[in-house]
C-alpha positions as CSV (number, residue, x, y, z in Angstrom):
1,X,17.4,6.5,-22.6
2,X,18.6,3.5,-20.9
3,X,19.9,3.3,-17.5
4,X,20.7,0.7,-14.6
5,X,17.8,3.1,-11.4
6,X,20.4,4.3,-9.2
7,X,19.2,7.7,-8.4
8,X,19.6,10.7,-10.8
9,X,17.2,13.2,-11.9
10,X,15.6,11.1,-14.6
11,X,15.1,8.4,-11.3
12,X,13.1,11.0,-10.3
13,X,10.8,11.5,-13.0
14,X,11.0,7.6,-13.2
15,X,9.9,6.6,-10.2
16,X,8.3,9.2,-9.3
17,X,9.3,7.8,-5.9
18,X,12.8,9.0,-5.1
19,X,12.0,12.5,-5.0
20,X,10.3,15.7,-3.1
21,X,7.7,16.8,-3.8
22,X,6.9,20.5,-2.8
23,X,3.2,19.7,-3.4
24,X,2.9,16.8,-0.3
25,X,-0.2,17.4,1.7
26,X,-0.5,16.0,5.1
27,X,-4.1,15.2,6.0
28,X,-6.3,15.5,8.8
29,X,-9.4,12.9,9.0
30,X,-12.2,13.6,11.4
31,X,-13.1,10.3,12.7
32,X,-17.1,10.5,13.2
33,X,-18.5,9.6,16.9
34,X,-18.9,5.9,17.2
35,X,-17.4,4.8,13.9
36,X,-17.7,1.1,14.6
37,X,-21.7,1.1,14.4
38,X,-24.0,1.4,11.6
39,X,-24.9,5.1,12.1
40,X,-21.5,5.7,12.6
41,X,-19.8,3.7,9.2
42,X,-23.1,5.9,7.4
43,X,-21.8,9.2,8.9
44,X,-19.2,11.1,6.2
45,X,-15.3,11.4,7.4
46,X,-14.7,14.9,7.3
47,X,-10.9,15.9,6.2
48,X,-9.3,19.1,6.6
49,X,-5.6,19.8,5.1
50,X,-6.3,18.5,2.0
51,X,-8.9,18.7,-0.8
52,X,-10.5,15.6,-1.3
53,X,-11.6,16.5,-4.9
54,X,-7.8,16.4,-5.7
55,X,-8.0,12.5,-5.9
56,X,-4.5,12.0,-7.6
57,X,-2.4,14.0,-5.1
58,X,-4.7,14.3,-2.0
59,X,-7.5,11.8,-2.1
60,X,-8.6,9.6,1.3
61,X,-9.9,6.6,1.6
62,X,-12.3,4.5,4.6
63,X,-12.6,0.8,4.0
64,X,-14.3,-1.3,6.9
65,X,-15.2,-4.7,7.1
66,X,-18.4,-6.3,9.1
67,X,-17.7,-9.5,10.4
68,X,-21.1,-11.4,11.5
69,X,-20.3,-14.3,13.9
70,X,-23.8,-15.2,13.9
71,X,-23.6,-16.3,10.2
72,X,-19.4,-16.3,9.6
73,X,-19.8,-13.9,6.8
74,X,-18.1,-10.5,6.0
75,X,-19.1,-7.4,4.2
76,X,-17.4,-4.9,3.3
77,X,-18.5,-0.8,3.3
78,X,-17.3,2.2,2.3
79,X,-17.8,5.3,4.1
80,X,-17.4,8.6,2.3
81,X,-15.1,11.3,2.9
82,X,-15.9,14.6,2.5
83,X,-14.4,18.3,2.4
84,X,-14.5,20.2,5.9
85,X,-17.6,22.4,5.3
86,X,-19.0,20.0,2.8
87,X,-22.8,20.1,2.4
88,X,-24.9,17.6,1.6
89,X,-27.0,17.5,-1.0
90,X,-24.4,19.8,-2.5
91,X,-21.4,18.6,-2.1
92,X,-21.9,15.0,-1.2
93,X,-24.4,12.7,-1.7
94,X,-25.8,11.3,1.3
95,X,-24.6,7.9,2.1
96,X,-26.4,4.8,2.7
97,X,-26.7,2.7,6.2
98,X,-25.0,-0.7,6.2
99,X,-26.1,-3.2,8.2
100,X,-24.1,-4.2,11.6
101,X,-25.9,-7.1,13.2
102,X,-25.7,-7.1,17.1
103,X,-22.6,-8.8,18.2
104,X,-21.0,-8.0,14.5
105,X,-17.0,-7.2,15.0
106,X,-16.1,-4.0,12.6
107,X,-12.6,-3.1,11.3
108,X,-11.8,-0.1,9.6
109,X,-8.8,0.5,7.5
110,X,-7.3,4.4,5.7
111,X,-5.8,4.4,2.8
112,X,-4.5,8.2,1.3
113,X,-2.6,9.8,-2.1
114,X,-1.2,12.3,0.7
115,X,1.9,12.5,2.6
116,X,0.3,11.2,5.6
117,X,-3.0,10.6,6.5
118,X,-3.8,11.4,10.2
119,X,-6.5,10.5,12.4
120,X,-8.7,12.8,15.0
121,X,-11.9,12.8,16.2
122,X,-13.0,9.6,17.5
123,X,-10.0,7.6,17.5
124,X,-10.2,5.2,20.9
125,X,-10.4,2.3,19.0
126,X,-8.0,3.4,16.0
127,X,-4.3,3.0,15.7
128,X,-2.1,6.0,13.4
129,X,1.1,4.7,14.6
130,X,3.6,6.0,17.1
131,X,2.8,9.2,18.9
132,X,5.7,10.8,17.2
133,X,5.7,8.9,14.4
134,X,2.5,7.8,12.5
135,X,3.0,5.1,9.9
136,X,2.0,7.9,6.8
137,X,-0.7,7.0,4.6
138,X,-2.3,4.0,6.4
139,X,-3.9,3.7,9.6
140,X,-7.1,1.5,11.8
141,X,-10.0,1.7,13.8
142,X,-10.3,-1.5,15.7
143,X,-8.5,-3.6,13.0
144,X,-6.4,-5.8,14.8
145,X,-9.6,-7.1,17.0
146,X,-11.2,-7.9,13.6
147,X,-8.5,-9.7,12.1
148,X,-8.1,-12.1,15.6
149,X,-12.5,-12.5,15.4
150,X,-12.4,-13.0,11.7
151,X,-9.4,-15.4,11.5
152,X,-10.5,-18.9,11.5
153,X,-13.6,-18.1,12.2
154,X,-14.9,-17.7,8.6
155,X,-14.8,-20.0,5.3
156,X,-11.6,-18.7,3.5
157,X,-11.5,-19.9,-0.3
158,X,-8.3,-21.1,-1.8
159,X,-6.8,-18.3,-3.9
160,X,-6.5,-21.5,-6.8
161,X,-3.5,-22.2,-9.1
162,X,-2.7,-19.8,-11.8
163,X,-2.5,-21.0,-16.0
164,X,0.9,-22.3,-15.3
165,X,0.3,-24.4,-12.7
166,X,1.4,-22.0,-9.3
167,X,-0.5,-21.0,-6.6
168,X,-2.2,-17.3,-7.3
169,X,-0.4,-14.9,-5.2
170,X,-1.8,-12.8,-2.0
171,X,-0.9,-9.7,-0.8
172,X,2.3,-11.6,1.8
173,X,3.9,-13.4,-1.4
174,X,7.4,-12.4,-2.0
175,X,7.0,-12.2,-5.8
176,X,4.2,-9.6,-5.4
177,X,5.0,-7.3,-2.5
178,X,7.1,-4.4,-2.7
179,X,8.6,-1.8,0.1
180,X,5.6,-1.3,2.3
181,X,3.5,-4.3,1.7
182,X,-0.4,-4.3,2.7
183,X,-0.9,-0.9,2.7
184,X,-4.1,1.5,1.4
185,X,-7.3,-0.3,0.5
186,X,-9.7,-0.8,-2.7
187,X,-12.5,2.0,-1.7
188,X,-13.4,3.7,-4.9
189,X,-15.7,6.9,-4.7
190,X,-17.8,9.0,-7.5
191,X,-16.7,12.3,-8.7
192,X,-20.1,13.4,-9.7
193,X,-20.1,17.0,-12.2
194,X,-16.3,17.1,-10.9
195,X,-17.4,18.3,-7.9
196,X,-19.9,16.0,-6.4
197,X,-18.4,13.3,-4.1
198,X,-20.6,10.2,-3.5
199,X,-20.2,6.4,-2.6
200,X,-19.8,4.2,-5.4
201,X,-23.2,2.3,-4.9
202,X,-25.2,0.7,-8.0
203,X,-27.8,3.6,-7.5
204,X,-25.4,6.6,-7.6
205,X,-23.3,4.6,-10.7
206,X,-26.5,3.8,-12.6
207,X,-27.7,7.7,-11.5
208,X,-24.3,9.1,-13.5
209,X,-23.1,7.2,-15.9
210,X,-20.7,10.2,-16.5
211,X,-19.7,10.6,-12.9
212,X,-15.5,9.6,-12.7
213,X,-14.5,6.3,-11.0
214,X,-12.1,7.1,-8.9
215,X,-9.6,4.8,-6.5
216,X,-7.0,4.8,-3.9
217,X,-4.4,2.7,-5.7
218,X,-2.7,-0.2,-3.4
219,X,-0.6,-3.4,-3.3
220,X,-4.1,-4.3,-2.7
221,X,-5.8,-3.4,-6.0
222,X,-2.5,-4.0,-7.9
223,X,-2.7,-7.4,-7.0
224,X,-6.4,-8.2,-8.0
225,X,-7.1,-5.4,-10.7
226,X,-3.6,-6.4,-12.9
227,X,-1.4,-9.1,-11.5
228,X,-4.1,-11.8,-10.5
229,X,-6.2,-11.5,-13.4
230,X,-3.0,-11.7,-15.7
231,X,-2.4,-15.1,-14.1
232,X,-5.2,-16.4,-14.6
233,X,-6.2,-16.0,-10.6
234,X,-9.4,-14.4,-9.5
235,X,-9.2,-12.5,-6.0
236,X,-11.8,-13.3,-3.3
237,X,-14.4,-10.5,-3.2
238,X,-17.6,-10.5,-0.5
239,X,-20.6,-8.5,-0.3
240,X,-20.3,-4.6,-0.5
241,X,-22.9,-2.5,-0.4
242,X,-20.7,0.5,-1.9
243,X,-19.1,-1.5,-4.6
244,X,-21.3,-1.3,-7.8
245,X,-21.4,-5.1,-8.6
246,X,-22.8,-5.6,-5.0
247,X,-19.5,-7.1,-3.6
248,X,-16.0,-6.5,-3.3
249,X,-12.2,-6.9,-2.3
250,X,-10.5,-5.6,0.2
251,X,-7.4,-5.0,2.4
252,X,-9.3,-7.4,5.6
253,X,-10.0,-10.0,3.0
254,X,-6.8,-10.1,1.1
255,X,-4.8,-10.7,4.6
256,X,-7.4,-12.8,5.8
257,X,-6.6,-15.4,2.6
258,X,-2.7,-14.7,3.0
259,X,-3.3,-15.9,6.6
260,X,-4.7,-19.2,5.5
261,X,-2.6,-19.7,2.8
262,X,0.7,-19.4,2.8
263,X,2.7,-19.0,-0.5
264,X,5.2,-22.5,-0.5
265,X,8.6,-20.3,0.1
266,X,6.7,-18.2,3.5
267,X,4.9,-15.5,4.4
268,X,6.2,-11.8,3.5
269,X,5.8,-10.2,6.4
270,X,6.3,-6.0,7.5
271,X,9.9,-6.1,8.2
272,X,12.0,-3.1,9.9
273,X,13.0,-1.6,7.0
274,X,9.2,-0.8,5.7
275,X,9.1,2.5,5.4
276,X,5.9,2.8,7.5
277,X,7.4,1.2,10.0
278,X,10.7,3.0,10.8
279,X,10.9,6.1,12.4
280,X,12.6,8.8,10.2
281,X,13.4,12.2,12.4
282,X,14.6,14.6,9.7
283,X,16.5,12.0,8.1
284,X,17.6,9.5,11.0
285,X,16.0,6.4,10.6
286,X,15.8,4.5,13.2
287,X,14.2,0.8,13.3
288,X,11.5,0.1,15.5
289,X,9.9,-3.2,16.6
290,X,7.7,-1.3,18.4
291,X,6.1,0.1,15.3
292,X,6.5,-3.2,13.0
293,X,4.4,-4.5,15.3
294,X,1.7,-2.0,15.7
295,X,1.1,-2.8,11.4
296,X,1.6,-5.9,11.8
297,X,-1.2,-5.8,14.2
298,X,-3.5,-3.9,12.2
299,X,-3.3,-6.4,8.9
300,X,-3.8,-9.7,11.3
301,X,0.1,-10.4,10.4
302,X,2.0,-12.2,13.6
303,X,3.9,-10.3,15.9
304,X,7.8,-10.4,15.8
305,X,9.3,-11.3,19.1
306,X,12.7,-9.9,18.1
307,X,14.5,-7.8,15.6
308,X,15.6,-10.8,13.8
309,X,12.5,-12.1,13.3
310,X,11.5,-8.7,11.4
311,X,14.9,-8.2,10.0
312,X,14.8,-5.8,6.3
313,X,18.1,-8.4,5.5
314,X,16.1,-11.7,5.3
315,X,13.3,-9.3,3.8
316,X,15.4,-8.4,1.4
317,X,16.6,-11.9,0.5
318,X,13.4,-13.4,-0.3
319,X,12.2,-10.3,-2.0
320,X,15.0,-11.1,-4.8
321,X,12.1,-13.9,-6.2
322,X,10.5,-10.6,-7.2
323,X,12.6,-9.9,-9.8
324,X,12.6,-13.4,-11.3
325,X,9.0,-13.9,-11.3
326,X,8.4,-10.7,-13.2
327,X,11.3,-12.0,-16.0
328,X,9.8,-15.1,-15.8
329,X,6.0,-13.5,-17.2
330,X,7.4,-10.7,-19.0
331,X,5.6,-12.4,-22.1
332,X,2.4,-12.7,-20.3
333,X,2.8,-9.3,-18.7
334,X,4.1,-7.4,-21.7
335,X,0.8,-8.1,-23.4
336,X,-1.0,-6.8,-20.2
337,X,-2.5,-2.9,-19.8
338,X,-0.4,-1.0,-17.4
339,X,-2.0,0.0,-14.4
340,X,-0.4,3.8,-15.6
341,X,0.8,4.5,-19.0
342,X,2.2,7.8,-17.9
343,X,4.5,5.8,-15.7
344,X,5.2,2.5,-18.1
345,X,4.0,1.2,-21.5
346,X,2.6,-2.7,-20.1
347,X,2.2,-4.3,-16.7
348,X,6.0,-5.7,-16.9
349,X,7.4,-2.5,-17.8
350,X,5.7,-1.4,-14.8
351,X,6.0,-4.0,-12.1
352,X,9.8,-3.9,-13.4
353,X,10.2,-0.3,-12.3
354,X,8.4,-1.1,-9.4
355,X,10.2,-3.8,-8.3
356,X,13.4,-1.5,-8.9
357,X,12.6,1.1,-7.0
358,X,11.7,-0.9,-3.5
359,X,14.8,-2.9,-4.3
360,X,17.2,0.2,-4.3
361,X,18.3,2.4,-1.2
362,X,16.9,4.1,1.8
363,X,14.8,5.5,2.4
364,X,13.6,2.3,0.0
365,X,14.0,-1.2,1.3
366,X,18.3,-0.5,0.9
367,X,18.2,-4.1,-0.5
368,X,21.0,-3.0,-3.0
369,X,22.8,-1.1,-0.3
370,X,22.3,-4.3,1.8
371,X,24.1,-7.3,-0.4
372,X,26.6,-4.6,-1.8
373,X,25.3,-4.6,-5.4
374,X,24.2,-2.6,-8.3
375,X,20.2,-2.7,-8.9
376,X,19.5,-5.8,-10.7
377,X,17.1,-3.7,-13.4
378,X,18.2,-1.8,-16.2
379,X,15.1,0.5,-17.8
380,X,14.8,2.2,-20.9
381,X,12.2,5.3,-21.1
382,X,11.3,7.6,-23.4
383,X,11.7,11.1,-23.2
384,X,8.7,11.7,-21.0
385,X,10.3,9.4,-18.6
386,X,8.3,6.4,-19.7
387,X,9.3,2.9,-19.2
388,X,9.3,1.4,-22.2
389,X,11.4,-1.7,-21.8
390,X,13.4,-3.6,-18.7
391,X,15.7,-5.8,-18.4
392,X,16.1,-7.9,-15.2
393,X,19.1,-9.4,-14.0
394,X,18.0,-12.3,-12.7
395,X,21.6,-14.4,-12.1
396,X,21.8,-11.4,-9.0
397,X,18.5,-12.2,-8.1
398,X,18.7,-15.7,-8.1
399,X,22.3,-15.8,-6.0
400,X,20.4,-13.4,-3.5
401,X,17.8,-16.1,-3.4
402,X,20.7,-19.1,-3.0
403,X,22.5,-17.2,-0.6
404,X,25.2,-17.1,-2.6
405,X,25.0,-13.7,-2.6
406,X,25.4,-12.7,1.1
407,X,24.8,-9.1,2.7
408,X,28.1,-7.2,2.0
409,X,29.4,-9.4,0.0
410,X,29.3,-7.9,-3.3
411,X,32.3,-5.6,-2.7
412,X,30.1,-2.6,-1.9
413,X,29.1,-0.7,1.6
414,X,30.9,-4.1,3.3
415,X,28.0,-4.9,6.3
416,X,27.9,-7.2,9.1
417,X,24.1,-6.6,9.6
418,X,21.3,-5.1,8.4
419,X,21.3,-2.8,11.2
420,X,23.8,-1.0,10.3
421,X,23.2,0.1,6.7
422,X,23.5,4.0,5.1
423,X,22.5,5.5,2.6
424,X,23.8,8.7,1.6
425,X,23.2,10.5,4.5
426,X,20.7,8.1,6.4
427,X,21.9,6.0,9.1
428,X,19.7,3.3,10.8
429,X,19.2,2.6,14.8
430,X,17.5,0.1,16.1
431,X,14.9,0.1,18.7
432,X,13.7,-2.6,20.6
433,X,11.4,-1.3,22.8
434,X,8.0,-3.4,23.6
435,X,4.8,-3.1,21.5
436,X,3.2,0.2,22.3
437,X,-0.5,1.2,23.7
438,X,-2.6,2.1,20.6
439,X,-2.1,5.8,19.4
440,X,-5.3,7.8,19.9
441,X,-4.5,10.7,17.4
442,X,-4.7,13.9,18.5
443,X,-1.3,15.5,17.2
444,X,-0.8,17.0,13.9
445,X,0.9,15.1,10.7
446,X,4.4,14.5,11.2
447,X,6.1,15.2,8.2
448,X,8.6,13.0,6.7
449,X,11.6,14.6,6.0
450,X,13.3,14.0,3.0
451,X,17.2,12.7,3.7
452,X,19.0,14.3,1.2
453,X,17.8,14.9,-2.6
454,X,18.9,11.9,-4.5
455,X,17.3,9.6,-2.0
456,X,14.3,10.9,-0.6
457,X,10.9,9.8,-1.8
458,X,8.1,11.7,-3.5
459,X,5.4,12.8,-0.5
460,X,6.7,10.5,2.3
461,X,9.0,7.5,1.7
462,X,7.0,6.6,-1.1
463,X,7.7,3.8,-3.8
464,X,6.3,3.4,-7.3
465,X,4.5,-0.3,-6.1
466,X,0.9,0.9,-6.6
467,X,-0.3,2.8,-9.6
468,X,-2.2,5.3,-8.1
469,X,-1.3,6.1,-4.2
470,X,2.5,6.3,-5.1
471,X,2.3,8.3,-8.8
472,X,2.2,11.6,-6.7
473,X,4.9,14.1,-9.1
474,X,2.1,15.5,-10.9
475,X,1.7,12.6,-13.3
476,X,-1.9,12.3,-14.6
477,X,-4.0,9.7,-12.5
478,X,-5.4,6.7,-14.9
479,X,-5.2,4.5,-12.3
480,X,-6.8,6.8,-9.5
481,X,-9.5,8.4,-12.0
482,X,-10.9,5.0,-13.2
483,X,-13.3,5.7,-15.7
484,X,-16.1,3.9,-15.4
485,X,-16.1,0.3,-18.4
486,X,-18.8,0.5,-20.6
């Protein structure tokens, strides 16, 4: 079958993005007392809601990061999440203490393959979002006061030049990001006896070599588990504890390098129409500076001082070098393992879908709806719903990029702004009220409501961009269940 991805049924087995999902799960995470010390990282996140066996629909994810100013260094750890009424020694295996030096700064960061991922317990440090409208799967504990001790503070190494002579992308490079950029984190956990949860530590791997590797999927692991190594790029890891080599990537580290170096064309930064950013009340969406800037806060990104300086219309612009960089490296990337074969048959078939579906309508970035033109990639799948070939239109991507293509102008949905797009039937208010007092959670998941059934997305907002926290239809989970390499 071969189609140009505006939204159909077979969209929605496609991207597996712009669709309900009856089976969305909206978790609760018990932050423990005192998360930001060593006792506290070492004591298990209890969530309630969802089953945390259920990796590939219901999974969450910790990830902090131990700055020591003492020595400039990082670490990251990965404290365990557990079932409500988990036992340990049963359930879970006990997990190990980090080490927090005194005067060490601590950042946590959540990551979820939930609906939304909300935060109680603990949370005076930790930020969900609005107080009637948490961001969905991502949240912090005390990570914007990381990101302003960490940032040039530390020895941040180059992300080098790729085989064709570019600079390696990070996670705020326009040819990389998708429709909520810097989101969920590289924690992976063991699924021990399919029923035994434990952190993925050299011991516990070595202890079960049979035990299941498994991941909450992110721009983050996209980026150095596929696209970077497929350039030619390796991504800047520290020492972890939890990770089973003894160091790591993560979220902290990846914006921390994006900070320092800049891709040549600018910084992709969480714009207004980032779907964890905006506010949708059963299907009004309404833009919110307020809540761009609260992210933005909590990845160490600069604050906007106006709409225009988030605005999802110049977002959308520069996002158009997506679509060219992929056709540019479909050789490379067609001879690349996709990150999930039950979604695409290579890495370009799936960054192509990818890239398709945060290009397209609310509640995705509305780029199409935006300039007034068709979605510049045509896919071909299978009968499973399987990408198995793409073709990019990269003249509209490139006149997008030029300007020569400007908002409206393609003859379609005529705008003056990108503040006042639709879509079907979602219409988009701005708000411009100041940055907001950190939300200490202690309300219960908002649920995002689908807008209308062609253009709502599977579990929240959700886009196909990562290959495991956005594959949530009931597609099998290679990317989340990572078996372990021999």
């Amino acid at each position: 079958m071969v189609f140009a991805p505006s939204i159909s049924p077979k969209a929605c087995v496609l991207f597996l993005a712009i669709c309900w999902s009856t089976q969305a799960q909206n978790c609760i995470l018990t932050v423990p007392p005192n998360p930001l010390t060593a006792k506290g990282l070492a004591t298990p996140y209890v969530v309630s809601g969802c089953n945390q066996i259920d990796f590939e629909n219901e999974g969450s994810f910790v990830e902090a990061v131990i700055y020591n100013p003492a020595n400039h260094q990082l670490s990251v750890y990965h404290p365990l999440v557990v079932n409500e009424g988990s036992v340990q020694g049963t359930d879970y295996i006990q997990p190990i203490k980090p080490t927090v030096a005194s005067g060490a700064t601590v950042g946590i960061w959540f990551g979820s393959n939930a609906l939304t991922l909300t935060l109680t317990g603990a949370t005076n440090n930790c930020v969900n979002g609005l107080e009637n409208s948490i961001f969905g799967q991502f949240a912090h504990c005390n990570g914007d006061v990381f990101m302003k001790a960490a940032a040039g503070s530390i020895g941040v190494p180059s992300p080098g030049q790729a085989a064709d002579g570019t600079q390696c992308p990070t996670t705020r490079d326009f040819r990389v990001v998708d429709m909520d950029q810097s989101d969920n984190v590289d924690t992976t956990y063991l699924l021990i006896n399919g029923k035994v949860l434990a952190q993925n530590t050299a011991e516990n791997n070595k202890a079960n070599p049979d035990a299941e590797v498994l991941s909450n999927g992110s721009d983050n692991a996209l980026i150095n588990d596929f696209i970077a190594p497929a350039l030619g790029c390796s991504p800047w890891q520290v020492q972890s504890p939890t990770a089973p080599g003894g160091i790591s990537s993560s979220l902290a580290t990846n914006e921390l390098q994006a900070n320092s170096f800049p891709p040549r064309n600018g910084p992709a930064l969480v714009p207004l129409n980032d779907d964890f950013a905006y506010i949708n009340n059963n299907g009004m969406i309404t833009q919110s500076l307020q809540k761009t800037n609260l992210y933005r806060a909590g990845v160490g990104q600069p604050l906007a001082n106006n709409m225009a300086n988030a605005s999802g219309t110049t977002y959308c612009k520069n996002f158009a070098a997506s679509g060219v960089f992929i056709a540019n490296n479909q050789d490379n990337f067609a001879n690349k393992a996709s990150p999930m074969t039950a979604v695409a048959t290579n890495l370009y078939t799936f960054l192509a879908q990818r890239f398709a579906a945060a290009f397209g309508p609310l509640p995705a970035l509305g780029c199409t709806t935006i300039f007034g033109v068709d979605n510049p990639v045509t896919l071909t799948t299978d009968g499973n719903g399987v990408v198995t070939a793409a073709v990019i239109n990269t003249k509209t991507c490139n006149n997008i990029l030029r300007g020569q293509i400007q908002p409206g102008s393609g003859g379609k949905n005529q705008l003056s702004s990108d503040i006042q797009v639709q879509s079907v039937t979602t219409s988009i208010i701005t708000q411009t009220s100041s940055l907001a007092a950190k939300f200490h959670t202690s309300v219960k998941p908002t649920h995002r409501m689908r807008t209308s059934p062609s253009t709502s997305k599977s579990r929240r907002a959700v886009k196909t961009s990562e290959p495991a926290r956005h594959i949530r239809s009931g597609v099998p989970g290679e990317w989340r269940r990572r078996h372990r390499l021999s």
